[in-house]
N, C-alpha and C positions, 0 to 999 in steps of 0.2 A: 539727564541729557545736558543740563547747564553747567552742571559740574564737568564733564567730558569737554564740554567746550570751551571750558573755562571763564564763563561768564554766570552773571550775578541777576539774576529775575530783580533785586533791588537799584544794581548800579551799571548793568551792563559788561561790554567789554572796560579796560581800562588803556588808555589812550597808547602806553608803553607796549601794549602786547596786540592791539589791535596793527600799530606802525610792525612788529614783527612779522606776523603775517601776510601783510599786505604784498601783492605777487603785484610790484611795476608793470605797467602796460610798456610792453617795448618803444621804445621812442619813434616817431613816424619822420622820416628822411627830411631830410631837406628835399625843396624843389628841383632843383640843379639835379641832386644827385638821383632823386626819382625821375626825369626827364630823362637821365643819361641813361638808366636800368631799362628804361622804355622802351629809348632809342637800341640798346642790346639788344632787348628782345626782336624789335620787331628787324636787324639783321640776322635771324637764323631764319633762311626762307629756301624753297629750293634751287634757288637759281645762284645762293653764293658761291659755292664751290666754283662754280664756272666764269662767275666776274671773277675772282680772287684769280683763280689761273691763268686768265689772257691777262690780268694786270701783271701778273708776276711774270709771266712769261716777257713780255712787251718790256719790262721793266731790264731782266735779266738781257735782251739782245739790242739795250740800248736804244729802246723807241719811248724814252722818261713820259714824252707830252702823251702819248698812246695810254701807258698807266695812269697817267694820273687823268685824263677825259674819264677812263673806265672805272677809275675810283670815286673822282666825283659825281658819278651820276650814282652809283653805287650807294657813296654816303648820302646825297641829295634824297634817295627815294627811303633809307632807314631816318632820319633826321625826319622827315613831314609826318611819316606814319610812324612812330613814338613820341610827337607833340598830340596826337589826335588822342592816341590812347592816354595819356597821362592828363589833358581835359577831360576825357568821359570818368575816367577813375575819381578825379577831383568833383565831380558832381553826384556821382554816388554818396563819399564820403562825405559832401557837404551834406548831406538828407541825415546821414548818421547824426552827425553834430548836432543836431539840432533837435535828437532826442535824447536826453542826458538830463533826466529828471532827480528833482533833490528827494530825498527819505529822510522822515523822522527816525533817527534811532539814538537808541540809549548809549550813551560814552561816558562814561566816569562817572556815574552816580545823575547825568544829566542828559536832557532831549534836545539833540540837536541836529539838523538838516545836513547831510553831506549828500553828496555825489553817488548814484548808483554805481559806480564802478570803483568805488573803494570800499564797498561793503567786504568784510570778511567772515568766514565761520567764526560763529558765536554770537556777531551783531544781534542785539533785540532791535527789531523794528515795530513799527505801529502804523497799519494801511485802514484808511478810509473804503469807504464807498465811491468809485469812478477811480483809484488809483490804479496803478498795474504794478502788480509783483513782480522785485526785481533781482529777485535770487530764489533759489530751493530753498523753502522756508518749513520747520515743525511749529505747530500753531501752538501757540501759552495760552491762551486767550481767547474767545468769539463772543459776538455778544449779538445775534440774528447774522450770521456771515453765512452768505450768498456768491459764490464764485463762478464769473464767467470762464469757462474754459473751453470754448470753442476754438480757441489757439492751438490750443494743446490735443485736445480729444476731438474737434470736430463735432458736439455735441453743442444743440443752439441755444439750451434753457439752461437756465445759473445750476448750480450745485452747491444743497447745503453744509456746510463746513462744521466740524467737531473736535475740541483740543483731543476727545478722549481718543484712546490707540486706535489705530490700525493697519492690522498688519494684510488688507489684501494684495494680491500680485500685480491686476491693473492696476493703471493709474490712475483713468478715470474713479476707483472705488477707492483709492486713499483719502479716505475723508478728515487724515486729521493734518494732510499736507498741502502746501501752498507751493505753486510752481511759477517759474520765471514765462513774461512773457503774460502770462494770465492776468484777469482784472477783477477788483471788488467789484461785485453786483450788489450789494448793500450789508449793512453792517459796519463793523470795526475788527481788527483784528490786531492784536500780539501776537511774532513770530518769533522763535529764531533761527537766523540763517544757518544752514546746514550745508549749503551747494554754491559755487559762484562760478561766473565764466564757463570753461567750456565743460566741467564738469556734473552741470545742471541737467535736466532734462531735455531739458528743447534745444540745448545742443550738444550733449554728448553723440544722439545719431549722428550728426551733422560733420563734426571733427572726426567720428569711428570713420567713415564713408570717404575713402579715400581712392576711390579706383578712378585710373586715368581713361578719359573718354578715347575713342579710337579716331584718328584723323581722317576729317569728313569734308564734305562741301568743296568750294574751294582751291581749297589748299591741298587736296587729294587728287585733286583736274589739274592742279598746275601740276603736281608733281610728277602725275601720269603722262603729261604732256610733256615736262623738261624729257622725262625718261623714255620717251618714244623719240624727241627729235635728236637728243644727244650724239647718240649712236647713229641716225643716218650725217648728222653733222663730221660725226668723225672717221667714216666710211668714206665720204667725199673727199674730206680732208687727205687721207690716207690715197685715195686713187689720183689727187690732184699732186702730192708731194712724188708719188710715185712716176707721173708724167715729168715732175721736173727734173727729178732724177734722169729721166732718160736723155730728157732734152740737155743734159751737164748744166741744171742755171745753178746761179748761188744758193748756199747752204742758209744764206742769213735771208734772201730773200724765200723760202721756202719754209722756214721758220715763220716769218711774215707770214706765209700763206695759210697755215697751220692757225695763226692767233687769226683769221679773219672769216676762218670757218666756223672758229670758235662765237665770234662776235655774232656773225651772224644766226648761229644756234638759238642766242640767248635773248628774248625778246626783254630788253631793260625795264620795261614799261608796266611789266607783267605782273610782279608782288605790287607796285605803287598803287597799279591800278584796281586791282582785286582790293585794294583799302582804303585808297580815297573813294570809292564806290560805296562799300560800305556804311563809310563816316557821314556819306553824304546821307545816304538815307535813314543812318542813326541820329542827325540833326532835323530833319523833315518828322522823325517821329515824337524828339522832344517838342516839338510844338502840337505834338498831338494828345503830351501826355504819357510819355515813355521814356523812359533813359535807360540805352542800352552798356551795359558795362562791358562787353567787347564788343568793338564792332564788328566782329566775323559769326557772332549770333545772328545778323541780319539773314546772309548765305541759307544760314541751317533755317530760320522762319521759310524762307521761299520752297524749305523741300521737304518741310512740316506736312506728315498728313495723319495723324493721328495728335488729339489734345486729349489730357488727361486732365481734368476740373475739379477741384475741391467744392463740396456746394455752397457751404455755411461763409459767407463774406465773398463768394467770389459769383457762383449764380445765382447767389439768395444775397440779399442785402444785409443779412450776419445780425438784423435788429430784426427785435417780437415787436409784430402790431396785432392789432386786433382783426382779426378774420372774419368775424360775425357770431350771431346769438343763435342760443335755441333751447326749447323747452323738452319735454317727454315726448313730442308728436313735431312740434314744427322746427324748422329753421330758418335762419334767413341771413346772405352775407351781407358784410361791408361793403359798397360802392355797387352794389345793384338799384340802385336809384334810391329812395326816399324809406326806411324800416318802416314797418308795421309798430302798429301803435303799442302789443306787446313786445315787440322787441325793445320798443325806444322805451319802456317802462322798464326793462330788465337793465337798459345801462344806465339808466338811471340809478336805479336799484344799486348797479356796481361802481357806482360813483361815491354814493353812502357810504359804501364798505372801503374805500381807497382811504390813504392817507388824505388830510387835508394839503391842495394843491397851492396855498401862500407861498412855496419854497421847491426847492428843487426835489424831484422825488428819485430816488437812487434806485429803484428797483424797479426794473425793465418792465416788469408784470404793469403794474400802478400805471407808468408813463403810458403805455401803448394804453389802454380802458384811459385813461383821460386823453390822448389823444386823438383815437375815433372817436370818442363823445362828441371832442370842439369839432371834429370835423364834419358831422351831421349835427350839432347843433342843441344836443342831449345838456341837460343840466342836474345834480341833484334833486332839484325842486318840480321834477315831472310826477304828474300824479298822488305828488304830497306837498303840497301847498305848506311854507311857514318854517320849513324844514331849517331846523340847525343843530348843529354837531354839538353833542355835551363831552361825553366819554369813550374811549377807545382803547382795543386792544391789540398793540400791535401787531400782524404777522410775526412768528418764531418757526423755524422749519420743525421742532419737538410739538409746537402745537399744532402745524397746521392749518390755520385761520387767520383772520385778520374780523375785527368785530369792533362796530359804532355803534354807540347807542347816542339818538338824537330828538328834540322836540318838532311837534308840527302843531299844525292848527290842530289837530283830531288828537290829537295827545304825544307821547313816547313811543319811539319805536327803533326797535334793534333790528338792525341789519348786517348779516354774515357774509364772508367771501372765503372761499380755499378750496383745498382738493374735496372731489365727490364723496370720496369715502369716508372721508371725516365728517365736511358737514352734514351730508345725508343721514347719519348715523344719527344726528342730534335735531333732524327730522319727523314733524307727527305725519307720519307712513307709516303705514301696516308694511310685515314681511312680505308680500308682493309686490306692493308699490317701488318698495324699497329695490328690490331684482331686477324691477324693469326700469326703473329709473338710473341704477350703475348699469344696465346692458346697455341702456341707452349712450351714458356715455365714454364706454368702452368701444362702442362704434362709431362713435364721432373722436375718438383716441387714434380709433385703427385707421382713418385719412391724413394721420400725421399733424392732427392738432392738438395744442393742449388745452386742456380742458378746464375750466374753474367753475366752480359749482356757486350760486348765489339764491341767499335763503334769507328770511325776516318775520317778525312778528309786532304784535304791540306790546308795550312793557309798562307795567305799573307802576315803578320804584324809581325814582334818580336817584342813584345812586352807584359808587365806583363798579367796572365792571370786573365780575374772574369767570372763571369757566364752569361754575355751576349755575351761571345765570345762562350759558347758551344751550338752550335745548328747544321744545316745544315747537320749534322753527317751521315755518312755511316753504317748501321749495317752491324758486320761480322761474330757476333756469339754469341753464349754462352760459359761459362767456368763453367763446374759440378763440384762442390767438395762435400766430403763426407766423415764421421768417420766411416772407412772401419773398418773389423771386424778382432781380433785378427788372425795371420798365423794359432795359434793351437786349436781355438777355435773348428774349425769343427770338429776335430778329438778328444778334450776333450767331446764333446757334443755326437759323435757318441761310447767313450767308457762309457758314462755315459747313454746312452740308452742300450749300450750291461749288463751292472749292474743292470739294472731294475731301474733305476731312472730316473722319471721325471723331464726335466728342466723345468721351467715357466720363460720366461723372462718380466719384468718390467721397464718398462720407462716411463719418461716425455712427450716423444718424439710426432709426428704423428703418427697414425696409418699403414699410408702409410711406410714412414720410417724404422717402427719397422717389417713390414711384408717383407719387402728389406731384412733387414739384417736376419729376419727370415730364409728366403727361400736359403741364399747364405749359411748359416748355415746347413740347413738340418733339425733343430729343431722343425717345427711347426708336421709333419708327419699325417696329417689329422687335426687336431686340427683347432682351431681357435682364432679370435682374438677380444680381449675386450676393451674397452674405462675406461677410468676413469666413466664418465657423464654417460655410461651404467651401471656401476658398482653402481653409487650413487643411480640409482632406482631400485636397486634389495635389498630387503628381504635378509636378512641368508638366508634362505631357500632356496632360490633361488639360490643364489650366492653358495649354497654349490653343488648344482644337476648340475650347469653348468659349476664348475672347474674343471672335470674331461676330459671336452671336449678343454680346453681352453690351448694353450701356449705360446701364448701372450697377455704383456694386457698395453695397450698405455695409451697416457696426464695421465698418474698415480701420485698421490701425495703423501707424505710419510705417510697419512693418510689411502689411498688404500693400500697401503703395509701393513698397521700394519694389517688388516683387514684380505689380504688374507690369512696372516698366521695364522690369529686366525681360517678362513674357512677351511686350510688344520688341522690344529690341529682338530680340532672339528670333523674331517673326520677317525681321528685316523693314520694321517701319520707323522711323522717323518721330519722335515721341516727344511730347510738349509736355511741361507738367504747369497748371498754374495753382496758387494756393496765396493762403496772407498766413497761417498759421506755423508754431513750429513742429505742429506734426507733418507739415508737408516738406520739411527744410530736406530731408534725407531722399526724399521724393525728388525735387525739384534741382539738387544737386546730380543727381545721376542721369536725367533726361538730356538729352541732345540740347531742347531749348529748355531750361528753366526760367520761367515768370511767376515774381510775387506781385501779387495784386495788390494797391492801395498803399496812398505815401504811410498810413497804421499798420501795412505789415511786421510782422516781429521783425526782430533783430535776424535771429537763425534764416528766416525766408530770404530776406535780401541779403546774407550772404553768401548763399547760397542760388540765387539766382542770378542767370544772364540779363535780365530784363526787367527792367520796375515799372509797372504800369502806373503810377501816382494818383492817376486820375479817376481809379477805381470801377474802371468800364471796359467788359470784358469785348467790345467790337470795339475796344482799340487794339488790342489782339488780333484782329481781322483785318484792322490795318495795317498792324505791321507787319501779315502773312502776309499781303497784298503788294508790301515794301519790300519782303523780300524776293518775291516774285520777278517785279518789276526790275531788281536790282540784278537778279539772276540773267532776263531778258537784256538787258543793258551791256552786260558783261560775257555774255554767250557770244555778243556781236562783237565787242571789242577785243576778245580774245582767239575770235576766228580771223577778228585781221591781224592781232599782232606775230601768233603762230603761224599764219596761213603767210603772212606778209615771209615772216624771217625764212620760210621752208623753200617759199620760192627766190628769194635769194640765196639761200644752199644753192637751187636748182639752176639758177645763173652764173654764180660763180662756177661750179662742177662745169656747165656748157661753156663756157669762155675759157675757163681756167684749162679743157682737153686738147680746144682747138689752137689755143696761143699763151695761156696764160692766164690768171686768174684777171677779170676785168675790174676788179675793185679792188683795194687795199684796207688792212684795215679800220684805218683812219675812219674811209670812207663807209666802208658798212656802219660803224659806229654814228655816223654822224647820220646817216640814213637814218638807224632804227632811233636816235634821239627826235630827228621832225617825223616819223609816222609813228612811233608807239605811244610817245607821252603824250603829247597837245592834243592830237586831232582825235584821238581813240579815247582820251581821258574825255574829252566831252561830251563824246556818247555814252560812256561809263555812268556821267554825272548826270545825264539828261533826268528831269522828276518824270515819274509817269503822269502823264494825264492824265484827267476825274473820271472821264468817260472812259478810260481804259482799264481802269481797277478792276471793273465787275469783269471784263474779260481774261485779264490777269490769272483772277481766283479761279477763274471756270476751266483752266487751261491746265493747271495741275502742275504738282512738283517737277516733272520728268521731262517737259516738252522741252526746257533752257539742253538739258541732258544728251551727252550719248550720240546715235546717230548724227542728228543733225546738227550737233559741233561738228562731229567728223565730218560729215558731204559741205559745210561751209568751211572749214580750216581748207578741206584738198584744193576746192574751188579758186581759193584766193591764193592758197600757192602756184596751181596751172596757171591764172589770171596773171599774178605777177611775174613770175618768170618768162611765159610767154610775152607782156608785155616788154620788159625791158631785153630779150631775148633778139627779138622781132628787131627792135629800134636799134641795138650792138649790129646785128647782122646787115640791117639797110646801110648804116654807117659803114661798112666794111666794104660796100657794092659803090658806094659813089666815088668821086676818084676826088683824094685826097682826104676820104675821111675817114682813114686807118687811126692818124692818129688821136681824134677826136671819138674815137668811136666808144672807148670807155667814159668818157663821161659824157657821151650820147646816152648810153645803155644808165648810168648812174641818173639821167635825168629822169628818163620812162619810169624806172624804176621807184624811183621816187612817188611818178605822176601817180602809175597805175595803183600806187597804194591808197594815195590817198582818193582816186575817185572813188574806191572802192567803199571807203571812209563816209564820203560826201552820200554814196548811194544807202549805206548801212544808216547814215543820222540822218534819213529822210531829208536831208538839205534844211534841217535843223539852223536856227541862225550862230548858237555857239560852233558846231560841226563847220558851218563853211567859214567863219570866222578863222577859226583856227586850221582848216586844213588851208584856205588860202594864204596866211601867215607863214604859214611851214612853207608853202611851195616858193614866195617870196624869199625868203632865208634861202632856200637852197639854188636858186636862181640867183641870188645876191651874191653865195660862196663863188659859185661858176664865174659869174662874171667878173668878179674883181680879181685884177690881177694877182697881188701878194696874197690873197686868202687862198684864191684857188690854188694856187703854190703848194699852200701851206697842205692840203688835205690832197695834192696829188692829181688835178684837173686840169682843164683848160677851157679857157674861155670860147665860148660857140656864136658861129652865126645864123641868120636868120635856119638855114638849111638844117642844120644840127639841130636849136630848139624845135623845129617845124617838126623833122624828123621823131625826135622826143613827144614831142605832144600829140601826133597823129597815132602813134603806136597804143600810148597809155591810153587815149580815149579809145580807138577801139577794143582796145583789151577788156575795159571795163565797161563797154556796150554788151560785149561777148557773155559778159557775166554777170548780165541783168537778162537779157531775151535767152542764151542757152539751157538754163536749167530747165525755165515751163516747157520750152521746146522739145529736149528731150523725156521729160514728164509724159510728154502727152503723146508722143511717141510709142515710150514704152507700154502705157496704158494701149494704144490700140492694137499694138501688139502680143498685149497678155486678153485682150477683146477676141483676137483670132484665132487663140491655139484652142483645139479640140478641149472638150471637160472630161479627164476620165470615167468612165463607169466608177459607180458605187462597190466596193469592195462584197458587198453583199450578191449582188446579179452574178460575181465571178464565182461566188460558194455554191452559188443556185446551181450554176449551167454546170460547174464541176460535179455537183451531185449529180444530176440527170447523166453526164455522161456516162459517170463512174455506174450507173443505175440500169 
C-alpha cells in the first residue's frame, strides 16, 4: 500500500510530491466582494419583478424621482438583509477557524507538525491518545489502540483497533481503518492517509446529498400572497384605465394610474420584514447559545413539529461514567445515596486494577471508575490497609485484562479487571458457577450497560507479571458503566411533548440500550422501538404506516437516517434532525431544520447544519422552537397589516378612481406604503416574546400563525382600511368646498386607519406607538408644508379636513376591534338554534321498518 502511494514507512512522503498533490483550498472572497454576493442573493425575492416594473415603467413616462423612490427603497431593503446574512455566515466560519489542529507526520525522512488540511494520500501520520483523526487513515501501526467512533457509527464505547487486514463491508467492523472526525481513546497509532477532504467518509454522504429542499415558511406565504394580490391589483388597474378611457383623460395620466395600482399591490416592507424578524431572533438566540446560519431557519423552527435526535452526545452526554456495581445476586447504583459496604469494596477493588491515577488516564473506561470513586469517596486502600502498587499489566484489547499486582499489610495481592469472559475464565469456579455468573452478566448487558468483570487473589512471589501468573482468581463483581443521559434532557423532551412535537430518537446503539435511556427520559410514551435490520425490510409504505407508532429506532446507520426523514417528509411533517456526529451530516442536511449539537461537532455536522447549538443543550432547541414561534406570531400580525393595508388601498383607489378618478398618485401610494409597512410594522415584527409567553407559544402549535386566520385578519384590514379612508374621501366631497381637498383628506384616513390598526396589533407596545406616531408626524409634516406637499401631489388642510381625516380612521379602527367578537358571537348563537340532524343510523332503522 505504501508503495501505491508512493511513500516510504522510513521517510514518508518527500516534500516535492507531497506539494504535487496537494488540491488548494479555494481562496475565500474578500469582504466587499462577499457582502455584495449577499446583498445578490437576498434581491431575488417575490416581490422584485413588481418593484423592477413600476420603476421601469415610471422611468420610461418620465416620472425619473418616481423610479428612483421605488429603487431606493428596493436597494435600502436588499443592502440591510445581505449585511445580516454575511455576519451570521462570518460567525459560523469564525468557529471553523478555530478548529485547525497541527498532525505529526513524516515529510522527507522527518516528523513534523503541519496543518490538518494539507495532509495528502500517502502522508504517514502518528495520533496519540485524546487526538482526533484527520483524514481516512490505513493503520501501520497500533500499540493498545482504542478508537472513539461515536462520530461516525453512533456507537458509545471505544473500538479496538488492528493494522492486520480487513476486508468487512461496515464500517463500524473495519478494524484496520481510522476514520476522519473520529478520536484516539488510548493508545498510539501509525497511519497512512488514504482519503482527504470530501472524499472521506464522514463526508463523502454529505457532498453525494445534494437534493434541493422545496420552498417553505415564509417565503412560500409571501409568494402565495404577492400571487393572490397581483392579479386583483391588475384587474382594478385594468377597470380603472378602462374608465379613463371613456372619460377621454390623458394617455400619460392613465399610465400613472397603471404604475399606482402597481405600487399599491406591492407591500415594500414585506421581504425586509420577514428578515429583519428573523435576524432579530437569530441574535436573541446567539445569546442563548445558537448561531443560526440562515436566518430563514428561524420561520421553519416555529413550524417544526417532529425532531429526529441522535442519542450518543446529543441525549446522552456522548461520555462513560460509572453506573453502579454488582455481584452474582445484588446490585446497587451510583447516586442512590451512600454504597453498601460490598459495593464500595468492589470499587475499591477496581481502583487496584486502574492504571495508576499521578497522570492523565486516556481511556474512558479508567477515567469514569476513578471518577465515581472520587465522588463517593472510594480509595484503593479500602479493606486492604498498606496497599501499594508494585507491577502491572496493562490492558491490550488481544488480551483483554488489565492486572496489578501490589503489597499490603497482609502480604501480596493481585487484582484483575476486564471483560467477563475472559476473566471469569481464569476464575476458581466450578462449571455452574461459571453459567450463572456470565448469565448474570449478560442481563445486566441486556439494560444497555457495559459490563467489567473484577477478580483478585493473594500472591506469593514479587515478581514481574505475564499471563500465566493470572489464574486461581476470586470473583467479586461487576463494575456498570454507562453514557448516562443529559441532566436537561428530560425536561427538554417533556417541553417538547407540551409543543406538540414528536421526538424520534436514533442511534447505533442496542436496542436494549436505546430503550434504557428511552424510558429514563420519558420519551417513548406508548410508542415503540425499531431496529435498523427491521427497517431494511420494510417498504416506504410500510415504514411510512409504522413511524407514527415508533420512538425509537436502534443499530441505525446514517443511511436509516437519511431515510426516515424522507418517511417523515413524505408524511407532510416538518422534520428537525439534530446530531454532533458525521454519521448524521446526510441526515441533518436533508431535514427542513438541520441542528449540530455542540461547539465539538464534526466538521461534516456544521456543515451541514442550519443551526449550531454551541452550548451543547438540547432545551436550547426548545428555545429556539419557542423563537420561532413567537417570530411566526409577530409576523402573521405585521403581514396582515401590510397585505391587508395595500389591498384596501387597491379597494380605494378602484372607489375613487370609478367615481372621478383615481384619489392618489403614485407618488403618494408609495409614500404611504413607506410610513405604514416599514417602521410601525417592523416593530411589531421585532417585538422579543415575553418569558411568560414562551410556554404558551409552544402550546399553541405550528399551524395557529397559519392559514385561516392570516386570511380573516389580511380581509379585516383591507375592509378597515378602505372603508376608513373611503368614508373620509366621501365626507370631503359632501362639505362645500371640499372637493378639492378631498384626496388628500382620503390620503390622510388612509394613512391614520393603518396605522391605528398597527398601534391595536403591538398591544400599544412602546416601540409600536413610538414609531406609528412618528410615521403619522411625517405624513402630517408632507401635507402641511407647502413645497413638500407640492412635491407628492396634496394640499395643505385645515382644522375641518384633518378633523375629518381623524374622525373616519378612528372609527374605522374601533370597528375592527369590537366587530369581529361581535359577529363571533353572533354567529355561535345562531349555529346554538339550528335543529341537530338525526343520526344517519335512525334514517337506516325507520327505512328498514318501512321497507319491512
Amino acid at each position: 500500500m505504501l508503495a501505491r502511494l508512493g511513500a516510504s514507512g522510513d521517510a514518508g512522503l518527500t516534500d516535492s510530491l507531497a506539494a504535487e498533490r496537494r488540491h488548494e483550498p479555494p481562496r475565500l472572497a474578500s469582504a466587499p466582494i462577499r457582502l455584495a454576493r449577499a446583498v445578490a442573493h437576498e434581491i431575488v425575492n417575490p416581490l422584485t419583478p413588481v418593484l423592477v416594473t413600476g420603476a421601469a415603467l415610471s422611468a420610461v413616462t418620465g416620472s425619473f424621482l418616481d423610479a428612483g423612490l421605488i429603487t431606493a427603497v428596493f436597494g435600502f431593503n436588499a443592502v440591510i438583509g445581505g449585511a445580516e446574512r454575511f455576519q451570521a455566515e462570518g460567525a459560523i466560519a469564525a468557529l471553523a477557524d478555530r478548529e485547525r489542529p497541527a498532525v505529526r507526520t513524516l515529510r522527507g525522512g522527518r516528523e513534523r507538525p503541519i496543518a490538518a488540511d494539507e495532509l495528502v494520500e500517502g502522508d504517514i501520520v502518528e495520533l496519540h491518545a485524546g487526538e482526533v483523526v484527520p483524514a481516512d487513515c490505513r493503520l501501520l501501526a497500533a500499540d493498545d489502540l482504542e478508537v472513539d467512533e461515536s462520530s461516525l457509527t453512533g456507537e458509545s464505547l471505544p473500538i479496538a483497533k488492528d493494522p492486520a487486514p480487513s476486508y468487512a463491508a461496515a464500517i463500524a467492523d473495519r478494524s484496520s481503518m481510522l476514520y476522519e472526525g473520529t478520536a484516539i481513546a488510548a493508545g498510539v497509532a501509525r497511519a497512512v492517509v488514504v482519503a482527504t477532504g470530501p472524499d472521506t467518509e464522514a463526508r463523502r454522504g454529505l457532498f453525494a446529498l445534494r437534493e434541493l429542499s422545496p420552498e417553505t415558511g415564509v417565503e412560500a406565504r409571501l409568494r402565495k400572497l404577492t400571487e393572490s394580490t397581483l392579479p386583483i391589483a391588475g384587474l382594478s388597474g385594468a377597470l380603472l384605465v378602462g374608465a379613463g378611457l371613456f372619460r377621454h383623460q390623458d394617455i400619460h395620466g392613465l399610465i400613472d394610474l397603471g404604475i399606482s395600482m402597481t405600487i399599491a399591490a406591492v407591500p415594500e416592507g414585506l421581504p425586509l420584514l420577514a428578515t429583519v424578524a428573523q435576524l432579530a431572533a437569530s441574535r436573541r438566540l446567539s445569546t442563548r447559545g445558537a448561531l443560526v446560519r440562515n436566518p430563514r431557519t428561524v420561520e421553519a423552527l416555529g413550524r417544526l413539529d417532529v425532531l429526529c435526535a441522535d442519542k450518543t452526545g446529543t441525549l446522552t452526554e456522548g461520555q462513560i461514567h460509572l453506573h453502579g456495581l454488582a455481584d452474582g445476586e445484588r446490585s446497587a447504583a451510583l447516586g442512590d445515596g451512600e454504597p453498601p459496604e460490598w459495593a464500595r469494596a468492589l470499587l475499591a477493588a477496581a481502583l487496584r486494577a486502574s492504571p495508576p491515577t499521578n497522570g492523565h488516564l486516556p481511556h474512558p473506561t479508567d477515567r469514569a471508575i476513578v471518577d465515581g470513586a472520587t465522588g463517593v469517596g472510594v480509595v484503593p486502600e479500602v479493606d486492604v490497609p498498606g496497599w501499594q502498587r508494585l507491577h502491572e499489566m496493562p490492558f491490550e484489547p488481544g488480551r483483554g485484562y488489565h492486572a496489578v499486582l501490589g503489597t499490603t499489610d497482609a502480604g501480596l495481592r493481585l487484582t484483575v479487571k476486564g471483560a467477563p469472559e475472559v476473566v471469569l475464565r481464569r476464575c476458581d469456579l466450578d462449571g455452574a458457577e461459571r453459567d450463572a455468573v456470565l448469565t448474570r452478566a449478560e442481563e445486566l448487558a441486556g439494560e444497555g450497560l457495559r459490563v467489567l468483570a473484577i477478580a483478585e487473589r493473594s500472591a506469593s512471589e514479587e515478581r514481574d507479571l505475564d499471563d500465566a501468573r493470572i489464574d486461581r482468581l476470586r470473583f467479586c463483581g461487576f463494575i456498570l458503566l454507562s453514557d448516562p443521559p443529559r441532566a436537561s434532557a428530560a425536561e427538554a423532551i417533556a417541553r417538547l411533548q407540551e409543543a406538540r412535537v414528536d421526538l424520534i430518537m436514533i442511534t447505533g446503539d442496542h436496542p436494549r440500550t436505546a430503550r434504557r435511556i428511552a424510558d429514563q427520559l420519558g420519551l417513548l410514551g406508548g410508542r415503540d422501538v425499531l431496529t435498523g435490520p427491521e427497517l431494511e425490510d420494510m417498504s416506504d409504505e410500510a415504514l411510512d404506516a409504522a413511524l407514527p407508532d415508533i420512538g425509537v429506532i436502534a443499530r441505525a446507520t446514517p443511511a436509516h437516517k437519511v431515510r426516515i426523514v424522507k418517511a417523515l417528509q413524505r408524511a407532510g411533517r416538518v422534520v428537525g434532525m439534530t446530531g454532533d456526529g458525521a454519521n448524521d451530516a446526510a441526515a441533518i442536511r436533508l431535514a427542513d431544520v438541520g441542528i449540530a449539537l455542540g461547539a465539538r461537532a464534526t466538521l461534516a455536522a456544521r456543515d451541514a447544519a442550519d443551526l449550531l447549538v454551541v452550548d451543547e443543550r438540547i432545551d436550547t432547541i426548545v428555545d429556539a422552537i419557542a423563537e420561532g414561534r413567537a417570530m411566526w406570531s409577530a409576523v402573521r400580525d405585521a403581514v396582515a397589516i401590510l397585505t391587508g393595508g395595500n389591498l384596501g388601498e387597491i379597494g380605494f383607489s378602484l372607489l375613487s378612481g370609478l367615481f372621478s378618478g383615481s384619489a392618489l398618485n403614485a407618488r403618494q401610494l408609495l409614500l404611504v406604503n413607506l410610513l405604514t409597512d416599514v417602521a410601525p410594522t417592523m416593530a411589531i415584527a421585532l417585538r422579543p416574546p415575553a418569558p411568560e409567553s414562551l410556554r404558551h407559544l409552544l402550546s399553541e402549535g405550528p399551524e395557529v400563525a397559519l392559514g385561516e386566520a392570516l386570511d380573516r385578519d389580511i380581509t379585516l384590514r383591507a375592509i378597515t382600511t378602505a372603508g376608513g379612508a373611503g368614508a373620509a374621501w366621501m365626507a370631503a366631497h359632501v362639505l362645500p368646498g371640499g372637493r378639492r381637498g378631498a384626496s388628500t383628506v382620503g390620503l390622510l384616513a388612509l394613512v391614520g386607519t393603518q396605522l391605528g390598526q398597527t398601534l391595536v396589533a403591538g398591544k400599544l407596545s412602546r416601540e409600536v406607538v413610538i414609531t406609528g406616531l412618528g410615521s403619522l408626524a411625517v405624513m402630517l409634516a408632507v401635507v402641511e408644508t407647502p413645497g413638500l406637499s407640492h412635491l407628492f401631489g396634496c394640499r395643505p388642510l385645515g382644522p375641518v379636513g384633518l378633523g375629518i381625516a381623524a374622525a373616519s380612521a378612528t372609527t374605522a379602527t374601533a370597528a375592527s376591534v369590537v366587530g369581529p367578537p361581535l359577529i363571533a358571537r353572533a354567529r355561535a348563537r345562531l349555529a346554538a338554534r339550528r335543529p341537530r340532524p338525526e343520526p344517519p343510523v335512525d334514517v337506516e332503522i325507520r327505512l328498514g321498518k318501512s321497507a319491512a
